[in-house]
N, C-alpha and C positions, 0 to 999 in steps of 0.2 A: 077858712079864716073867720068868719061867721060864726061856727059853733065856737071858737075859740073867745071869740071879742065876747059872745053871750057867758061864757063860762065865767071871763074875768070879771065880767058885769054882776054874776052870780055873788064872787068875793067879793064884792066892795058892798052888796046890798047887806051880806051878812059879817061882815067886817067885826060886827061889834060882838059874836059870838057865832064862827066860823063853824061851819061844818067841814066833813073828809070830804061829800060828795064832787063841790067845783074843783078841788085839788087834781080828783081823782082823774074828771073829764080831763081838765088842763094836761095832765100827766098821757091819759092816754090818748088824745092827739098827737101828741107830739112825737108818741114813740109809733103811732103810723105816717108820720112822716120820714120820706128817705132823708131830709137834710132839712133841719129845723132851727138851719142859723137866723133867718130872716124872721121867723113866726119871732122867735127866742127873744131877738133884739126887740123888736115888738111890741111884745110882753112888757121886756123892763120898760121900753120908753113907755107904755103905758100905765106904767106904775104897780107891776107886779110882785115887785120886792119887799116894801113896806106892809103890803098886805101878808103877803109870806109870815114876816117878818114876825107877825104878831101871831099867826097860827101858829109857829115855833114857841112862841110862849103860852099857848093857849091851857088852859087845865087838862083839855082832854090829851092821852098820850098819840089817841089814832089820828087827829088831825095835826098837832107834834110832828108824826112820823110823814103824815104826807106833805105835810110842807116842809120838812128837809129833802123829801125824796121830789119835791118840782122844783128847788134849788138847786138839788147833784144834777139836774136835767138838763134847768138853765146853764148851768158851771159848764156845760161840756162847750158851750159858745166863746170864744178868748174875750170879745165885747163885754161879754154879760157875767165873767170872773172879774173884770175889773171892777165892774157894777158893784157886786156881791158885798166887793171888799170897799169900795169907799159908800156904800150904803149902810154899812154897819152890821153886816151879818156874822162875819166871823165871830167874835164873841159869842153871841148868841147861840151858834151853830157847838164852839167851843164845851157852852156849859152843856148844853145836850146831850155831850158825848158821856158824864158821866149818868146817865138816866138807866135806872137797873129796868127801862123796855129794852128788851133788843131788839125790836124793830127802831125805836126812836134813835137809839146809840147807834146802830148801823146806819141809817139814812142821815144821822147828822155826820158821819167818818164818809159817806160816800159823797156827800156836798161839799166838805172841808179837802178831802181827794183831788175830787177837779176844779177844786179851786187854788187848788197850791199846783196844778197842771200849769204847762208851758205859759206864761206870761211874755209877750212882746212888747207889748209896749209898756207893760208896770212888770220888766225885769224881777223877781225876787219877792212882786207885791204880796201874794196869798200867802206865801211861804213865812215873810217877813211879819204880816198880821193875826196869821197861827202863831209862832213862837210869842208874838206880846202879847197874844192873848192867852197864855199859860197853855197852848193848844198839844204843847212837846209832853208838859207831865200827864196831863188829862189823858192824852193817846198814850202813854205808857203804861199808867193806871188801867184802862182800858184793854192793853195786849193782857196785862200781869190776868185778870177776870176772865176774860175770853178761854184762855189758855187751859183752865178749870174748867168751861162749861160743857158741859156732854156732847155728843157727838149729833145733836139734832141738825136738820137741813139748816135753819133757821142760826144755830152756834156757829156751823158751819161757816153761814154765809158773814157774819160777822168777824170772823176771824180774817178771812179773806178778806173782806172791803176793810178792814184796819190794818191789817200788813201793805194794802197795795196804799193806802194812805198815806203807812210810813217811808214808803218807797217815794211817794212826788213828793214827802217835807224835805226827805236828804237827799233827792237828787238835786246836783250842781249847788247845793247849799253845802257851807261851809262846814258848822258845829250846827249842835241844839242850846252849844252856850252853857251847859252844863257837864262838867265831867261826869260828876258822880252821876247824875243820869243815865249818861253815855254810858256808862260801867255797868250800871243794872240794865241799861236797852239791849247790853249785848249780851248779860246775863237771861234775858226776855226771849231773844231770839234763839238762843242755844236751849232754851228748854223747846220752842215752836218747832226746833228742827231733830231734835228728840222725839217729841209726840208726832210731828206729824208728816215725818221724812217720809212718807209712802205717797203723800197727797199730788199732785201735779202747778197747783198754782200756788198755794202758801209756800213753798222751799223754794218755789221761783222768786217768790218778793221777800222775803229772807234772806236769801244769799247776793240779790241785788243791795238789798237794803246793808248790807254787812260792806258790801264791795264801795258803796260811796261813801262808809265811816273811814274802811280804807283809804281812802283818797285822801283824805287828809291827816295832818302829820298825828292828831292826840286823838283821834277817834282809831286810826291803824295802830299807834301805841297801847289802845286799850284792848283791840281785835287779836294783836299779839302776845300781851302779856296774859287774855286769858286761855289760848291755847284752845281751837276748836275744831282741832284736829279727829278729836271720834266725832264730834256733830255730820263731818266732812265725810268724814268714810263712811259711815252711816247710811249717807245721801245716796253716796258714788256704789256702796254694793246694794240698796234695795231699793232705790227709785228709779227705773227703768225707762223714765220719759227721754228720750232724746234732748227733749229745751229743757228741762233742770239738771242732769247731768252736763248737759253744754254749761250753762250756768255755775254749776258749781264747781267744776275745771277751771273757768276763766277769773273765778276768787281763787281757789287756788293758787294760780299759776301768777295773780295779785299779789298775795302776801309772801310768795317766796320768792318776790323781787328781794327781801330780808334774809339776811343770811340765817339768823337764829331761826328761820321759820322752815326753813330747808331742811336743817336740823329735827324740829320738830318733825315735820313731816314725813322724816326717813325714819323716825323709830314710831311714830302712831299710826302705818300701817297703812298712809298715804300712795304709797308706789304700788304696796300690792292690790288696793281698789282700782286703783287706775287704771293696773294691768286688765285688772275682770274687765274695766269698760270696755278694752281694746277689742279683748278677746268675743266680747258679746258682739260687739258693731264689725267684727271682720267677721266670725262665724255668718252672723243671721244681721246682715243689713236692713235695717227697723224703717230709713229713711233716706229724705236726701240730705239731712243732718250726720249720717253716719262717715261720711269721709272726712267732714271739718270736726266730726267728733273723733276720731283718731287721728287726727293732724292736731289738734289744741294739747291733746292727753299725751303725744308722743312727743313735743316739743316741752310740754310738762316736766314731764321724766329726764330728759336733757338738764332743763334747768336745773331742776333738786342734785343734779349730780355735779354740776358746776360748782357747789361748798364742798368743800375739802370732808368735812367731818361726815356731811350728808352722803359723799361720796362711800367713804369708808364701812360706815351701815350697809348701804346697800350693796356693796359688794363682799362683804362678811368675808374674808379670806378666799372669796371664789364662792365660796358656799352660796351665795344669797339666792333666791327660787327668781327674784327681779333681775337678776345679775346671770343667770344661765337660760331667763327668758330675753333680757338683751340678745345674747347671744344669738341663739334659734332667729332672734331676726333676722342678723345677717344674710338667710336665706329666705326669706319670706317671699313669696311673690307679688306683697304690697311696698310699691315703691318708698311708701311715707317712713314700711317698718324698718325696711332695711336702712336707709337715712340716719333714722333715729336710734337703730342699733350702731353702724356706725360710729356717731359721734357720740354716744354710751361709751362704747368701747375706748375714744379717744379721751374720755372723761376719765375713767376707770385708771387709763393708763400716766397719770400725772406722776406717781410715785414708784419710783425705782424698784421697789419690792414687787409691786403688782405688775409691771411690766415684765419682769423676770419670768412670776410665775404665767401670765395669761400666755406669754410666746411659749413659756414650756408645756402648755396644757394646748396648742393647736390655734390661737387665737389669730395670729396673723398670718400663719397659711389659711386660713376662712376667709381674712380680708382681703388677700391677695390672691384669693381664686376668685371672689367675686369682683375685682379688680380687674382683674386678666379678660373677666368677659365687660370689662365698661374704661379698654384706657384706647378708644378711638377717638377722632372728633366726634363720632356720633354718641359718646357715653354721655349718662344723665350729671350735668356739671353739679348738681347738690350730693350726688350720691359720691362722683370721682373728688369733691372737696373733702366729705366727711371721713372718706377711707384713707387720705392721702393724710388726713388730721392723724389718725387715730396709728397708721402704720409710722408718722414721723413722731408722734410720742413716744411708740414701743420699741424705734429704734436708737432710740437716746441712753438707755440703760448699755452698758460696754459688752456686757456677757451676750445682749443681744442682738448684734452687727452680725459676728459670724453667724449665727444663726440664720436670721434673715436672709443675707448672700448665699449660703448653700440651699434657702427655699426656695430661691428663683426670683427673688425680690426686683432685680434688677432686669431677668428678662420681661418682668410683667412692665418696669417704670421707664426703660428708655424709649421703647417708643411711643411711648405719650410725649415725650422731649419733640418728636419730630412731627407730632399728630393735635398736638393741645392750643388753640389759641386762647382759651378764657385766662384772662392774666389770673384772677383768684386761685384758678385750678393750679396754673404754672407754679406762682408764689410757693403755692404745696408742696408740690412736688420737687420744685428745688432743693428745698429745704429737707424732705425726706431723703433726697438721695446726696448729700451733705454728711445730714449725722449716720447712714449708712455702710459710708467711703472710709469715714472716723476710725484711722488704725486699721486700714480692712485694705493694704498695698495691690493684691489682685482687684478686688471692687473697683477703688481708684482707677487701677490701669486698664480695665474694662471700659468704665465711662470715658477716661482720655481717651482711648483709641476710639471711639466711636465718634467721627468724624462728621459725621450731621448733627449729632448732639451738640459737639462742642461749636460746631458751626452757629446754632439756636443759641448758645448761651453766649458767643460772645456781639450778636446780632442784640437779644435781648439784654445786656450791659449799657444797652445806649439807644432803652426804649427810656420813654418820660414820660408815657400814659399810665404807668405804675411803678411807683420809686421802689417798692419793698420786691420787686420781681429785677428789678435793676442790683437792686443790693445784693439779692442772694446769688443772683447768676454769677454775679463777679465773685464772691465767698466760694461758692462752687467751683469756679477755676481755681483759687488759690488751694483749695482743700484738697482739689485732684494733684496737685503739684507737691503741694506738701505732704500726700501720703502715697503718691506712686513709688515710691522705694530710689528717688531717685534714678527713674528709669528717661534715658534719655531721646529716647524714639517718640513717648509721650510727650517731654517736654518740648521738643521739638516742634511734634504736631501741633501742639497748643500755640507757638510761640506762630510760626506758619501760617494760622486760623485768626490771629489777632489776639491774640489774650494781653499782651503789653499795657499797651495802651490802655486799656480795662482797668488792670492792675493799679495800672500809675492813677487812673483817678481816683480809684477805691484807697489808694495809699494817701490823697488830698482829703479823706472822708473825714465828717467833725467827730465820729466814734474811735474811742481806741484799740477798741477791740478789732476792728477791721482795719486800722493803720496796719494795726501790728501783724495782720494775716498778711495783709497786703504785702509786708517788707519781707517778709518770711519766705513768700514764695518769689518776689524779684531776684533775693541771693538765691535762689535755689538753680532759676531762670537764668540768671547771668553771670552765675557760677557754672554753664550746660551751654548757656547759645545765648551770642548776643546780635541785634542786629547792628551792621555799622550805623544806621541812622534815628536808632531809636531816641537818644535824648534831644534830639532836635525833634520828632516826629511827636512824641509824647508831651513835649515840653517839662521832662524832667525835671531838670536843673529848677525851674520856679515851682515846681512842686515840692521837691524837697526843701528848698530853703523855706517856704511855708509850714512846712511842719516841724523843722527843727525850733522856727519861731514859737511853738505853741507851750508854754510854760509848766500847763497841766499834763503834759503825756509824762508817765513815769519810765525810769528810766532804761528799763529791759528793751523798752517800746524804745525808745531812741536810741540805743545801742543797736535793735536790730533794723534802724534807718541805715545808721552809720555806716553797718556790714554790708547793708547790700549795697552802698556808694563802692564801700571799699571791694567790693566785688567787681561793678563794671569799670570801674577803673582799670583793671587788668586790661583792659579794650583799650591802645593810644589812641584811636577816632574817637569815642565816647567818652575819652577820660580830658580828651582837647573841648569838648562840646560841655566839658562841666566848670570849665574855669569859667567862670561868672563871678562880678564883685560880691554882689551879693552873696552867694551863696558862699565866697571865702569867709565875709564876715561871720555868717553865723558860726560858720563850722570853729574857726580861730574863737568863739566867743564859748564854747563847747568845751574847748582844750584847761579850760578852769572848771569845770564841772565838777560836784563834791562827791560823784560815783566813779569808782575808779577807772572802773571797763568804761564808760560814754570817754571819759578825756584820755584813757592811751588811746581806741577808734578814732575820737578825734584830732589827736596828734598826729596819729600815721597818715590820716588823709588830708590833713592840714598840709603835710610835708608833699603829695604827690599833686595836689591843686597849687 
C-alpha cells in the first residue's frame, strides 16, 4: 500500500503536466494484486479520479492512454463505476474513443466497458451516462473504423475490447434510442461476423450483442427485417469453438421464436449448418459443451419445423438431406437424437399428403420398432411422448389406419395401457390409439376385448390429476363402441368394466364434440345392454335435462341426445327412473323445435315420459 500511496503522491506532484510513469506503477500494482477492491476504493477516496481525469485530457496520447487504462482498472470495482460516473468521467472517456490512437481509443472503450458493467446500486447508471453522452454513436463510429483496420495484435485487440463494450451498453438495456442507429449497428455487426466468423471472442460479443437487440420489440424488428441468416451459417459451419457455436445456436433458436424467421432460416441454409454441428460434437466430442451443444442444436431444428412453411422446405417432398438425416435419428444411439428425430417426424407429419407418403416410405414402422423397445414403465418418458406424437399424427390421415393395424401398431401400444403411469405419456397414447380404431372395426374390437386395457381407461375417466387423460380415455371408450361393428360381446365387456357412467359424464361435457360422441355410443350401448339401474346410478335423467337446456348445441347433437333417450326407454325399469319433471319440461319444450328430426324425437319421447 505504500508503493501505491507514493505512486498517487507522484500524480498529484505532477498534476499540472503529468507523465505515463505514476500511471504505469498505479496500473501495475494493482494487477499483482489477487483482489484490488479495497486498494481500488482507496485510490478514489483518495482522490484518484480527478487526477485521472486530467491525464485523459492531457496533450500527450501515452499518458491519454494510460489514464483510461487505470480507469478500466478502477471500473472493474462496483464502488469505484459509481465513482467514475458521478465524477464526470464518462464524457470525457466518451470523446477519447474517437482518438485515431489506438491505444488511447481502446483503453478509453475498455474503461467505458466496465463502467457500464453490472451496477447495484446506480441500476442503469454507466449505461445511462454513455447514451447522454453521445457514447452509442461514438462506439458505432468506432466498430464502423475498427472493422477496416488490418489485422495487427494491437486492431485486434481493439476490435475486441469495442464489441465486448457494446455487449455491457445493450445488456438489460432497453434501446440506444436511435433506430437508424440500431439499423446501421446491425448493419456493423453483420459485416464483424463476415470478417471475422473464424475469431473466438469477437463472434461471441457479436452474437450476444445481436441477442439483447433481440430482446426488445424494434431492435428484434430490425435483426429480422435484415435477415442474418448467411452471417449465421457462416458462424455455425467454420467457427469450431464450442462457446460461439453454443452462442450462436441460442440467437438462433431467439429469433425463430418469429415465424417469418423460421422461414428464413429453412431456405438460408440454417438446418443444414446445424446438422454439421450435430454431426461434429457426436463424431469427435471437443468438450463438456458438446452434449448441451447437441441438445440446444436438436431442439433448434424441432422448432424451425413447428412453421408450417419452414416445415415444408425442409422436408422438400421427402427429398430434403435434413429430412432423411431426421430420419437416421430415429436409430441413433444418442438419446437427445432420436428425441428430436422423433418429434421431426411428428412435425413433418401435420399434413395429410406427408403422412401418406412417410407411412408409405417405412416411416412409422421405424417408430414403432423403436417404440416396441421403450413401451415399458422403464422407457425413456421424453422419447415414448415424442414417438406416441409423431405415430398419433400419422395416424390421422384415413389411407393410414389400415396400415398401421397390419404393422403391429397395436401390439406395440396396448401394453403401455397396462404399463404407463406418466399421465403426459398416457394423454398420448390414448389419443393415438383413438385416431387408429377410426373406421378400423377389427382394431376397435381388439382394444375392447382387451380387458385390462379397458379396465385402465375406465379407472383413468375419473382421474383429476390430468383432465386431458380423463377426456380422452372416456373418447376412447366411445370410439371403441362406435367402431366395433356393433359387436355385442365388446359392448357388453365394456358396459361390465364401467364404461356407463364415464360416458354419462362425457355426455354432461361443455364440448360438442364430445356430447355428441358421447350420445352416439349410449344408443349404440343401450340399444345392446342396458343395466336395470343405470339412470339412477349415473344420474342420467339430470344430465340429460342439462344438456337439452344448452341453446348452442346444434341440432344433429340433440337429436342424437334424443335417440339415445328414446333408446333406453325401451327398458320399463329405466324408462320409470326417467319420468322426472324436469326433464318432461325440457323435452315437451323440444316438441316446437324449427328442425324437424329434434321435434318428431321429441314428440315420440314426450308421448313415452
Amino acid at each position: 500500500m505504500e508503493e501505491l500511496t507514493a505512486s498517487l503522491e507522484k500524480l498529484r506532484v505532477v498534476s499540472g503536466d503529468p507523465s505515463p510513469e505514476p500511471f504505469e506503477e498505479l496500473i501495475n500494482h494493482l494487477h499483482e494484486l489477487e483482489d484490488g477492491t479495497v486498494v481500488c476504493e482507496e485510490l478514489v477516496a483518495g482522490g484518484v479520479l480527478p487526477l485521472t481525469a486530467g491525464a485523459i485530457q492531457s496533450s500527450s496520447v501515452e499518458v491519454q492512454a494510460k489514464g483510461a487504462e487505470l480507469v478500466a482498472e478502477l471500473a472493474k470495482v462496483e464502488n469505484c463505476r459509481v465513482e467514475c460516473v458521478n465524477g464526470g468521467l464518462v464524457p470525457i472517456l466518451v470523446e477519447k474513443m474517437s482518438s485515431t490512437n489506438t491505444k488511447v481509443a481502446l483503453q478509453a472503450c475498455r474503461a467505458l466497458g466496465n463502467i457500464c458493467y453490472e451496477h447495484v446500486f446506480l441500476p442503469d447508471g454507466g449505461r445511462v451516462s454513455v447514451m447522454e453522452s453521445g457514447g452509442a454513436s461514438q462506439l458505432l463510429s468506432l466498430l464502423q473504423r475498427a472493422a477496416e483496420l488490418p489485422n495487427s495484435s494491437d486492431d485486434h485487440q481493439l476490435r475486441l475490447v469495442a464489441t465486448g463494450f457494446l455487449l455491457n451498453l445493450l445488456n438489460s438495456y432497453d434501446t440506444v434510442q436511435d433506430q437508424s442507429m440500431e439499423a446501421e449497428l446491425v448493419d456493423v455487426l453483420c459485416q464483424y461476423l463476415d470478417k471475422f466468423a473464424e475469431d473466438e471472442d469477437i463472434p461471441t460479443h457479436v452474437l450476444l450483442s445481436l441477442t439483447c437487440m433481440a430482446d426488445t420489440e424494434v431492435g428484434r424488428g430490425l435483426v429480422v427485417s435484415k435477415d442474418i441468416t448467411p452471417q449465421l451459417v457462416c458462424v455455425l459451419r467454420i467457427n469450431e469453438s464450442p462457446e460461439v457455436t453454443e452462442t450462436c445456436l441460442e440467437l438462433v433458436t431467439n429469433l425463430a421464436e418469429t415465424e417469418c424467421v423460421k422461414t428464413q432460416v429453412a431456405q438460408g441454409g440454417v438446418c443444414e449448418a446445424v446438422m454439421e454441428v450435430v454431426r461434429r460434437h457426436r463424431d469427435n466430442p471437443s468438450c463438456d459443451l458438446s452434449p448441451p451443444i447437441i441438445k440446444t442444436a436438436t431442439d433448434l431444428i424441432v422448432l424451425i419445423l413447428v412453421g408450417d412453411e419452414s416445415m415444408g422446405i425442409v422436408y422438400n417432398n421427402g427429398t430434403g438431406s435434413v429430412y432423411q438425416e431426421l430420419v437416421d435419428w430415429l436409430t441413433s444411439d444418442l438419446e437427445d437424437l432420436q428425441i428430436a428425430g422423433a418429434l421431426a417426424m411428428g412435425n413433418f407429419a401435420r399434413s395429410d399428403a406427408h403422412c401418406i407418403q412417410m407411412v408409405e416410405s417405412g416411416i412409422a414402422e421405424k417408430l414403432l420398432k423403436v417404440l416396441s423397445s421403450h413401451n415399458s414403465g422403464e422407457g425413456d418418458i421424453r422419447l415414448q411422448h415424442a414417438l406416441l406424437s409423431a405415430l398419433r399424427n400419422l395416424s390421422i390421415a384415413k389411407e393410414n389406419k389400415p396400415v398401421l393395424v397390419t404393422q403391429g401398431a397395436l401390439d406395440v401400444l396396448l401394453p403401455m395401457a397396462t404399463a404407463i403411469e406418466t399421465f403426459p405419456v398416457v394423454f398420448k397414447l390414448l389419443a393415438t390409439l383413438r385416431m387408429i380404431i377410426d373406421g378400423q372395426t377389427e382394431a376397435a374390437v381388439k382394444v375392447g376385448s382387451n380387458i385390462e386395457t379397458v379396465k385402465r381407461l375406465v379407472g383413468w375417466c375419473s382421474t383429476v390429476d390430468h383432465p386431458g387423460v380423463q377426456g380422452e380415455s372416456s373418447r376412447l371408450l366411445a370410439w371403441i363402441i362406435k367402431n366395433c361393428g356393433g359387436d355385442s360381446s365388446v359392448i357388453t365387456s365394456l358396459v361390465s368394466a364401467g364404461c356407463v357412467a364415464p360416458l354419462v359424464r362425457m355426455l354432461g361435457s361443455e364440448h360438442e364434440v364430445m356430447v355428441n360422441e358421447a350420445a352416439l355410443a349410449l344408443v349404440l350401448v343401450f340399444g345392446t345392454v342396458i343395466s336395470e339401474n343405470v339412470v339412477e346410478e349415473t344420474k342420467l335423467a339430470e344430465v340429460v335435462t342439462f344438456v337439452l337446456k344448452k341453446s348452442y348445441l346444434p341440432p344433429e347433437v340433440v337429436a342424437n341426445v334424443l335417440s339415445m333417450m328414446t333408446a333406453l326407454s325401451a327398458n320399463e325399469s329405466a324408462l320409470d327412473s326417467l319420468k322426472i319433471d324436469n326433464l318432461r319440461t325440457v323435452v315437451d319444450g323440444l316438441t316446437s323445435h324449427a328442425n324437424e328430426q329434434v321435434k318428431n324425437l321429441a314428440a315420440a319421447l314426450k308421448e313415452k315420459l
